[in-house]
Structures are given as C-alpha cells and as structure tokens.
C-alpha positions in Angstrom: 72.6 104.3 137.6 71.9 107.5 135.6 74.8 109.9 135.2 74.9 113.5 134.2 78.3 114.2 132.2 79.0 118.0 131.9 82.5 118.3 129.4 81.0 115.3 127.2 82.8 117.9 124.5 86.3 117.6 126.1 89.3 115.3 126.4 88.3 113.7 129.2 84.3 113.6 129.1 84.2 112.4 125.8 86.0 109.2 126.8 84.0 109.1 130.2 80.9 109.0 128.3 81.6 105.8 126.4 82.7 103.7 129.4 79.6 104.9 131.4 78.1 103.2 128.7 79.7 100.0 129.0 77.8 99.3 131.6 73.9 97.9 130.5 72.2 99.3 133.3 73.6 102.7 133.4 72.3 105.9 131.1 74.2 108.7 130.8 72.9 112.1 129.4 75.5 114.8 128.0 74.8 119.0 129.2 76.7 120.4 126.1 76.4 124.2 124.6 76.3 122.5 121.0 74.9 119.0 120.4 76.1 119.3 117.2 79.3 118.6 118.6 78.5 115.3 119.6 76.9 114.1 116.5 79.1 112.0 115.1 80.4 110.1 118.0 79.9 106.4 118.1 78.2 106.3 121.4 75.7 109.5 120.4 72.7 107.3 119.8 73.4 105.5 123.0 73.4 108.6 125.1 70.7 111.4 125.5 72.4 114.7 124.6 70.8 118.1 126.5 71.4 121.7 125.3 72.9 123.6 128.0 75.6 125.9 129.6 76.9 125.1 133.0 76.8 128.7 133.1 72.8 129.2 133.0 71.0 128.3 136.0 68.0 126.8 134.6 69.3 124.5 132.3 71.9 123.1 134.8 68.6 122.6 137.0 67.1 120.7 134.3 69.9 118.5 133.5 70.2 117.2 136.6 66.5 116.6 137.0 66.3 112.0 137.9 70.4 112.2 138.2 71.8 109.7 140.5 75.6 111.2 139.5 77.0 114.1 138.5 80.4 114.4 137.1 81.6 118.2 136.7 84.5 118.3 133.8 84.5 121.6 132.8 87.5 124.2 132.8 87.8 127.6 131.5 91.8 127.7 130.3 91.4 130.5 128.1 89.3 133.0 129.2 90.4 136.4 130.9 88.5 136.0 134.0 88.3 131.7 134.0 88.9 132.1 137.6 85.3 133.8 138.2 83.5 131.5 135.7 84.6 128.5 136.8 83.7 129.8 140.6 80.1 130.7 139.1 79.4 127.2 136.9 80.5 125.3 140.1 78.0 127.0 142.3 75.4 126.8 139.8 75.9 122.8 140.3 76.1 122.6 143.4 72.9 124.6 144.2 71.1 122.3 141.1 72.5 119.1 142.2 71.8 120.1 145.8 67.8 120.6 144.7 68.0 117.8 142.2 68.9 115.1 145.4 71.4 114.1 143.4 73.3 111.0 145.3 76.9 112.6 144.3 79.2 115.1 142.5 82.6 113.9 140.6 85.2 116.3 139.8 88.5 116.1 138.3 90.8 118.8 139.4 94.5 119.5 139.7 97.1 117.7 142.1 98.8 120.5 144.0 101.0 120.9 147.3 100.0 123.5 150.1 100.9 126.8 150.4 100.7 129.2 147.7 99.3 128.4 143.7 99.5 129.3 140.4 95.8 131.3 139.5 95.0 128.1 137.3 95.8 125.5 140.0 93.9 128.0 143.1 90.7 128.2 141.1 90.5 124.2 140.3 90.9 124.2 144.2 88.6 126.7 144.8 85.8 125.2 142.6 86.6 121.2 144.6 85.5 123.4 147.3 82.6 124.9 146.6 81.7 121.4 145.3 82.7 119.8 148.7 80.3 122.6 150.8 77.5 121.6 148.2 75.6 119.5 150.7 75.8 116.8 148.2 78.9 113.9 148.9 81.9 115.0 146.6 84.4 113.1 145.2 87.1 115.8 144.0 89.8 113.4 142.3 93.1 115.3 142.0 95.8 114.7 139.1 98.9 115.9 137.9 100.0 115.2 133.7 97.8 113.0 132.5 99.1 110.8 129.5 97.1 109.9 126.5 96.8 110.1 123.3 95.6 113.8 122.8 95.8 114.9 125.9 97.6 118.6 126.3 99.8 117.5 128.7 101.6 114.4 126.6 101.7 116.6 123.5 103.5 119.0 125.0 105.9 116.2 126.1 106.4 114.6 122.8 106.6 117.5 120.7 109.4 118.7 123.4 111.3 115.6 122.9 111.0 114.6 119.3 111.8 117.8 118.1 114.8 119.2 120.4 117.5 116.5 120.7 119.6 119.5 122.3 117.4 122.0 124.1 118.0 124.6 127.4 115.4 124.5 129.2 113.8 126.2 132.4 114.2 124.7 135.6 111.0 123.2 136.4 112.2 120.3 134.1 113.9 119.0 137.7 110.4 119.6 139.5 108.7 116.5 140.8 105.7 115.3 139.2 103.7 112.0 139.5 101.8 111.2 136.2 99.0 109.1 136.0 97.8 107.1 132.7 94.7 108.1 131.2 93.2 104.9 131.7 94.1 105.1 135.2 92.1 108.7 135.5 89.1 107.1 133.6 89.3 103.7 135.5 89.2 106.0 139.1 86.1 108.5 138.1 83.9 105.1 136.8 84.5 103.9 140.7 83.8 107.2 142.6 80.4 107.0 141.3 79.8 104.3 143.4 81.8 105.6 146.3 79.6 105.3 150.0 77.7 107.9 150.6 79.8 109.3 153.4 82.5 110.1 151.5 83.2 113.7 150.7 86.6 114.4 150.4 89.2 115.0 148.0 91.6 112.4 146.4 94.9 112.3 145.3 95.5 110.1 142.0 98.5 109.1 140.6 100.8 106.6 139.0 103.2 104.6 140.2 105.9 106.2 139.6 107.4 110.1 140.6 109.8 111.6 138.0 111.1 114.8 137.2 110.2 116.6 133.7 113.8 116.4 132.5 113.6 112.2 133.5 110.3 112.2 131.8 111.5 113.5 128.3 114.6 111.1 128.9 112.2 107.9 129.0 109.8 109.4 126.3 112.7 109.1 123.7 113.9 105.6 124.8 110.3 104.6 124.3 110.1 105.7 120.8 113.4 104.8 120.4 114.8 108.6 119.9 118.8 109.3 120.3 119.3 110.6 124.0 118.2 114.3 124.4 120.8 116.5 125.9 119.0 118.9 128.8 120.8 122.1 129.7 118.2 123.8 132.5 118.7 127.2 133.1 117.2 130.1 135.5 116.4 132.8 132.9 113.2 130.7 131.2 110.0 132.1 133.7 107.0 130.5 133.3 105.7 133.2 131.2 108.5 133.3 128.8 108.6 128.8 129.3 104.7 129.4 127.8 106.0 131.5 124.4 108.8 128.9 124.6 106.1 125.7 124.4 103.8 127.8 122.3 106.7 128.1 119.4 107.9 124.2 120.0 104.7 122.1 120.4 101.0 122.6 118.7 100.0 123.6 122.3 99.3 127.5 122.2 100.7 130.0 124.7 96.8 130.1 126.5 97.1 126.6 126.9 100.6 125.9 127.9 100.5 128.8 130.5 98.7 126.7 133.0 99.8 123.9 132.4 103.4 125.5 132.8 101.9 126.9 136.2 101.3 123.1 137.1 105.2 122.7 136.5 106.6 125.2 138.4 104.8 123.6 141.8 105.9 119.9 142.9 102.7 117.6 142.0 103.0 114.6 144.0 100.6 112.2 145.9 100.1 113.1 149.1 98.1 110.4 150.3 96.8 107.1 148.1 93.7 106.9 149.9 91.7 105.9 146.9 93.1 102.8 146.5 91.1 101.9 150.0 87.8 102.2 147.9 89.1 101.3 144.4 92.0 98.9 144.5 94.4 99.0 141.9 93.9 96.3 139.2 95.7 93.1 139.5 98.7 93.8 136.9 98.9 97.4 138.9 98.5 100.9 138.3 99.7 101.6 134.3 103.5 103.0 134.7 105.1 106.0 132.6 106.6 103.2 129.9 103.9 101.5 128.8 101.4 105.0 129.1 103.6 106.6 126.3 103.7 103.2 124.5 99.9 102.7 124.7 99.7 106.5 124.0 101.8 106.5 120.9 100.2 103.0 119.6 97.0 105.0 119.4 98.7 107.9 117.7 100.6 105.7 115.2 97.2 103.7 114.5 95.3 106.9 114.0 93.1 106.2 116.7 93.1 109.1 119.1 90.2 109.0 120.5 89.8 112.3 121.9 92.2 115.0 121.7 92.6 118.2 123.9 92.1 120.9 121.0 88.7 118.9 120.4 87.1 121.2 123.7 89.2 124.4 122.9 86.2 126.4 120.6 84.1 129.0 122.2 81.7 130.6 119.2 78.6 129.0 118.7 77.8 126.8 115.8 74.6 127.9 115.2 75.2 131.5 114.9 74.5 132.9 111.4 77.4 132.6 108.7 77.9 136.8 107.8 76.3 136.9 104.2 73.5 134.3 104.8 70.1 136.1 104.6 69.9 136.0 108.7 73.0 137.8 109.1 72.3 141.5 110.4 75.9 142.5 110.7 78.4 144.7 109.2 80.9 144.4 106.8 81.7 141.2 105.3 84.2 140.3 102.7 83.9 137.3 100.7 86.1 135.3 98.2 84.2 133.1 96.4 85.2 130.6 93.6 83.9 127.4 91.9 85.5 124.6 89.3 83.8 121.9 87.6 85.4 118.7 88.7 85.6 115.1 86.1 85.3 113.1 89.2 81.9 112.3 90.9 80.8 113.7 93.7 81.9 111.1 96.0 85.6 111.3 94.6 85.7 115.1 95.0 84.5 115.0 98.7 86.8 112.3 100.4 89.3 115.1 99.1 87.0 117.7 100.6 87.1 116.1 103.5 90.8 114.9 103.6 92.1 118.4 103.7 94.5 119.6 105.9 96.9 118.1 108.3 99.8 115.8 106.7 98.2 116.6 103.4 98.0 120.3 103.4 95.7 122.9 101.9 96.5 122.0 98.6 98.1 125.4 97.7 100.8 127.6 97.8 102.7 125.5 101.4 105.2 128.1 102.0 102.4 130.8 101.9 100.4 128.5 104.6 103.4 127.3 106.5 105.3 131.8 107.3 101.4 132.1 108.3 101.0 129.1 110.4 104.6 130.5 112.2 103.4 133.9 112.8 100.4 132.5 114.3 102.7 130.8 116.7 104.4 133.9 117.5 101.0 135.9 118.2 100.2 132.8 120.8 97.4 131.2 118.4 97.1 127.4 117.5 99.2 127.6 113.8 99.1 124.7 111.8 100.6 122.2 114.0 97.2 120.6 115.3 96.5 118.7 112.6 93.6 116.8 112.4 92.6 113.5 114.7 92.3 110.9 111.8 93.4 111.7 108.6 90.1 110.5 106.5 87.0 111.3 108.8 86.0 114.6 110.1 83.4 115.4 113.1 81.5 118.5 114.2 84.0 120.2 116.7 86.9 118.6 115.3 90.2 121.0 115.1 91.8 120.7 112.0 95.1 122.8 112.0 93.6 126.3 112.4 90.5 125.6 112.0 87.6 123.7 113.6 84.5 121.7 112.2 81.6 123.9 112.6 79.2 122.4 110.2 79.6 118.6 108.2 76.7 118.2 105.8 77.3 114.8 104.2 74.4 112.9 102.3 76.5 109.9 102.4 76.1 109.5 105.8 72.4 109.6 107.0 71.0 110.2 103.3 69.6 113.7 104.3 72.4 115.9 105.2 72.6 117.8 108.7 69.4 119.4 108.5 67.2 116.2 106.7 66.9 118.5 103.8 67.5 115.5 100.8 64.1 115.8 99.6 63.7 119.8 100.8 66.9 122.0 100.6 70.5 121.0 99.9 69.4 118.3 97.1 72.7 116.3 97.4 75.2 119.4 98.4 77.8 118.4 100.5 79.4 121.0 102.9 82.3 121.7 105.1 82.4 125.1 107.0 85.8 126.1 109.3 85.6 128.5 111.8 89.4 129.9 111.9 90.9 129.9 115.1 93.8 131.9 114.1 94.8 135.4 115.6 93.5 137.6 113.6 91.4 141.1 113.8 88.1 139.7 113.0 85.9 136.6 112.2 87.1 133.9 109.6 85.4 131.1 107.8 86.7 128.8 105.4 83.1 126.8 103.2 83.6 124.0 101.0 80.7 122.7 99.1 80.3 119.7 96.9 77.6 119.0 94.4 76.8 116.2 91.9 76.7 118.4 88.2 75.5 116.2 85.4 77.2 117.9 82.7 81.1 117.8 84.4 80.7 115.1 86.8 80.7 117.4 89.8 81.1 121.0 90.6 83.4 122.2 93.5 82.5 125.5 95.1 84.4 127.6 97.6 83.7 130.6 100.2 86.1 132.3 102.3 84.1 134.9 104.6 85.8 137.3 107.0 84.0 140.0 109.2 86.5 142.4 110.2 86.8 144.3 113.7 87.4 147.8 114.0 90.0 149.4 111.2 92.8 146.6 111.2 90.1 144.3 109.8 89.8 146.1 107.0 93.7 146.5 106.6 94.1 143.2 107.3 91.6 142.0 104.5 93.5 144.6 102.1 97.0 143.8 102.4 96.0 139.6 102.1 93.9 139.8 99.2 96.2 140.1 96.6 97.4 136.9 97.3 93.7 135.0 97.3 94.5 133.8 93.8 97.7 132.1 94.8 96.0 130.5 97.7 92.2 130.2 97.7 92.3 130.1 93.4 95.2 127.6 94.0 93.0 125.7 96.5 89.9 125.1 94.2 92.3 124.0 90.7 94.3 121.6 92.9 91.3 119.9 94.8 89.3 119.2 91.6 92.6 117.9 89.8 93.2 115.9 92.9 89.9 114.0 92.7 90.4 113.6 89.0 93.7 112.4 89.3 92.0 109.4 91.9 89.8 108.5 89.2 91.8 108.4 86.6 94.3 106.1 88.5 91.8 103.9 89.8 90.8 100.3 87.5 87.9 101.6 86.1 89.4 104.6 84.5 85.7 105.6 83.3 84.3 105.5 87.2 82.9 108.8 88.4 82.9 110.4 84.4 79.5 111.4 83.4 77.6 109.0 80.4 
C-alpha cells in the first residue's frame, strides 16, 4: 500500500511514519516544507521524502500522484488566522486527492461535544468536513489528550503536577475528559487505512477510562510516586488567563496552551466506540491512564522520546540565507563574533558543541540565561524549559530550550558534512546554527563552528547574528550588548575548557593534544 504522510515533521506523523514502515509491503513518502528536517531520522532512508507545502496547490497534486492513502496531520496552532489556513490546506487535499483517485483520506482531529466550540476545536471540525465532502472515503478519527512522551498535552500534565504540590486552579480541572494512549492513537490511524471503502465518517477514539483533570493530576503523582497534590479550583482562572497560568508553570507557551486550554473548558468524551467494530481492541485491551504515564515517563526517564510536540512548532525556513552571508540582501545586521583555540581535538570539542543546552546549560553566566528564560515566559515565548529531546544527539528541527536546530554539519557522520563539501568546502568544519525562538524584536541566530587546528588541537569559533525590526531592534541590541562578554565571551572560554578538561580526565591524558 503506498501512503502519503503530510506532518512527517510533527508529534504524531513522525511516529506514524515509522510504523507505516513496519510493514514490508507498504512505502510511505513524507510532503514536508524542509527535508532537512527529516534527515537524521532513523527511518529517512527507508522513506521517500517530497518538498512541499500543503499550502501550494501543485505540490500537494504531486505528492499524491500513485497514493493509495492519505493521512492529513497538519495544524496551524500558532498562527493569527490558523482557522483560514487550515480551511485552505484541507481543500487543497481534498481537490488533489480527489484528482489523484486516491483510495482514502486519514485525519486526526479533536474529540468534541455538540453545540458551540472553542475557534481551535470548530476549525479541526470544520477541516474533518471539508475532508468528509472530498469525494474521497474519509476516516476523521477524533481524540481528546493524548499521552506520550512529548506530546503537549502530557507535558502540560506533568509539569502541572510535579511542580505544584498545592495549586488553585481553574475549574475545568472537574471537566470530563477521556484520554487515549499514544499508542492507542497510532495503533487506530495504521487500521483506518485499510478501512472498506464505504466508510466515510468520523470516529470517536478514546481510552478506557473518563476522568476529570483534577483526577488526572491525582493519578499522575501516584504513578511517579509524588506526595498527594492538594487542588483548590476556583472561578476567577478564564481560559485566557488558565493559558498565561500554563505558559508560566509548564515549558508549553501561552500559543500552545491556549487551545489546548479551549479543549478543557468543553467536556471531551466518546460519544460512540464505533471503531472498535472495524478495529477491535487488542487482546490485553485498550492502554489505560496508569500504565500510559508509566510507559510515557519510562521513555522520558530512558531518554528516549521519540518525538516531542515542540519538534513541529518552527515556521522560518531553513534554507533562507543567514544575514551576513554573501547571499543576504537585507538590512542591518549585528554580529558578535568570537573564537578560542581549544587543547582538545576536534571530536572532544564537538560532543560539547553538541551537548549544549538543556540540563547542562549554556555554559555561561546561568542567572543571566535563567531572568531571560523567565521573561520569555512572561511575553508568552518558549523560555528555557524545553530542553532538548536526548541529552547527546541533536537533529535538524530539534528544539533545544529556545532555540531550534536549523543547520547540523557533522563530518563524523556521513564523512562529508551537510552539503558533501569534505573534499570541496567546509574541509572538516563542524557547525551548529540555532534559530532563536524567543520573543524578541527581530531575528536571532546562535552559530557554533568546530575545526580541527594543527597547531592548538582545535579551534572553536562563535557567531551570534541578530537582524533587528523597526527601532526596538536596534534598542534592543544596544541595551544587551554590554553584557555579550559575560555571556557569549563566557560561552566560548567555558566550552573549550570543558573539552580540555574531558581530555585531560580521560586514561590517555595525551589523547586529542597535538604531536
């Protein structure tokens, strides 16, 4: 069977993707904005990976050229008009798929009740219908909080929990919902691809069991054996001011947790099982709330999250110039730019390149990092709380606290860098470029290079770039900089001495020193 996975970038496509694959006979091929993203995954080479936007016509129409299946897993959460994208990208499809003859459509949208919805939860409705009136048989599965490692949804659980043992709270915390295990979700959207062809309908999917918020947060600390939270609901905490509320508490920002505190306010429960005609639930059952948050925390604890929710949240291009390379035909652009020569070899000095961030920090100046990671929070932007999804390997696409992976050059891995260039351009430089994600008046970028120096061992070099918008750029630029040497000078002593420190520890004290 040959699939067509649109959101191969996000939480859920990116696991989909892997267990289409499972299966011998089936190939799968990945509509994505940036392939780049997808380079590193393990299952890239099995899969063929399109460039496309579900937004341009003719590329959809391409992509779903020979498709048997279709499965439509893309949201907009945090533009200003998602509403009106999503409603175009979903006709799009449906006219493509319609020309294509593909067999049928998959969507994932959001469990709600009848009557009147939050904007978020009306437009995933909306765009099941459109997908329904395609002409081609739809499957539009339905779901409330999904838990997994990663996912939005159990973030914004735990970090709830673990870090409020006494917390007043709004009253949706006693609102209804039915969650459903991520490898329930996954398990369901395999099956509808081989639903009859008659079938066009939508589906609600859920777990077993129906619990309230409040009972939710209750069995999330028993499970990882927390003391007992004390709830205190009260009626002054609206949704808006329950999204600043999340956006302070959990890594989640305020444009993510305000639909998914939309979703809260309605009572998300199953209104009819009917899947389980066409895919019967396995023979231990559906996964219940316990073990989900076990098997959810096991991966977190393991430091294998496979996908996680901030992995989809970028919107800039990767391939857009870096302001100051030759290509650039910009404005202004600010640069701080520093280098050190480094004892270790190259290879010591870039698994602390690439280890930055998350639990380890920024190697610099923490309370500096951490009063602007907090004011982030208070602005509605990510801070520093995302971390990073394993704490040794990075991947194009990956957040990392602020930041997110816009360009990995490592000749370790494929002996040529990103570009093939080890015999014609970046002769053994290794580089890491973050795009900041922060809230801030203007464009960010954080580039770390690596190079092999035969004189000191190896040289670290540094770039921070910012292209400033309209006049509180350039204040903003003004009134940081004189605390660059604290930080970014900070940053480049610490990392070398870091890598020279490894070396110098290790059994062969002499490893990585040059002669």
């Amino acid at each position: 069977m040959r699939h067509l996975v649109t959101g191969a970038t996000g939480y859920i496509g990116g696991r989909l993707v892997r267990r289409l694959l499972d299966d011998p006979d089936a190939t799968v091929r990945c509509l994505v904005r940036d392939p780049g993203k997808l380079r590193d995954v393990p299952w890239a080479h099995r899969a063929e990976i399109v460039r496309g936007d579900v937004l341009d016509a003719e590329s959809v129409r391409r992509a779903c050229t020979d498709v048997d299946v279709v499965f439509f897993l893309v949201h907009s959460l945090v533009e200003r008009d998602f509403a009106g994208i999503d409603r175009r990208a979903a006709t799009i499809m449906a006219h493509a798929a319609r020309g294509a003859g593909v067999r049928r459509i998959v969507y994932l949208g959001g469990l709600h009740p009848d009557g009147p919805l939050s904007s978020h939860l009306a437009s995933r409705r909306e765009v099941g219908e459109i997908l329904l009136r395609s002409g081609v048989p739809t499957a539009v599965l339905q779901a409330a909080v999904v838990l997994g490692s990663g996912s939005a949804s159990f973030e914004m659980l735990r970090y709830l929990t673990e870090r409020l043992p006494v917390m007043v709270t709004p009253r949706w915390v006693g609102t209804r919902v039915q969650p459903i295990a991520v490898r329930d979700v996954l398990r369901y959207l395999v099956a509808a691809a081989r639903l009859p062809d008659d079938v066009n309908r939508t589906f609600d999917i859920g777990g077993p069991e129906v619990l309230t918020y409040r009972e939710m947060m209750a069995r999330y600390a028993a499970v990882a054996h927390l003391p007992p939270r004390r709830v205190l609901p009260v009626p002054l905490l609206t949704p808006r001011l329950s999204a600043h509320w999340v956006n302070v508490v959990t890594p989640v920002p305020r444009a993510i947790a305000a639909p998914l505190v939309d979703s809260l306010i309605h009572e998300v429960v199953c209104r009819e099982q009917d899947i389980l005609h066409y895919v019967p639930d396995q023979l231990e059952g559906r996964i219940g709330y316990d073990r989900a948050v076990t098997l959810a925390l096991a991966k977190i604890n393991n430091g294998d999250v496979e996908t996680r929710w901030s992995d989809a949240a970028g919107t800039a291009a990767s391939a857009d110039p870096l302001p100051s390379d030759p290509q650039w035909a910009g404005g202004t652009v600010y640069l701080d730019e520093r280098e050190q020569a480094c004892r270790a070899d190259a290879d010591a000095l870039w698994s602390v390149v690439t280890g930055i961030g998350g639990e380890r920090g920024w190697y610099s100046f923490p309370l500096a990092w951490s009063v602007r990671g907090w004011l982030d929070r208070l602005l509605g932007g990510v801070g520093l709380r995302r971390g990073r999804r394993d704490p040794d390997r990075l991947h194009i696409g990956d957040a990392l606290d602020w930041w997110r992976v816009e360009r990995l050059d490592d000749a370790r891995a494929n002996g040529h860098g990103e570009n093939g260039t080890g015999e014609n351009g970046t002769g053994g430089v290794r580089l890491l470029r973050l795009r900041a994600e922060m809230k801030v008046p203007g464009r960010a970028w954080l580039e770390m290079t690596v190079a092999p120096d035969a004189a000191a061992g190896s040289r670290y070099r540094q770039r921070a770039v910012f292209l400033p918008r309209g006049l509180a750029g350039h204040v903003y630029w003004w009134a940081v900089a004189p605390f660059h040497g604290l930080v970014f000078g900070g940053m480049v002593r610490n990392i070398a001495r870091t890598a020279e420190r490894r070396i110098d520890s290790a059994p062969d004290a002499h490893h990585g020193r040059p002669g």
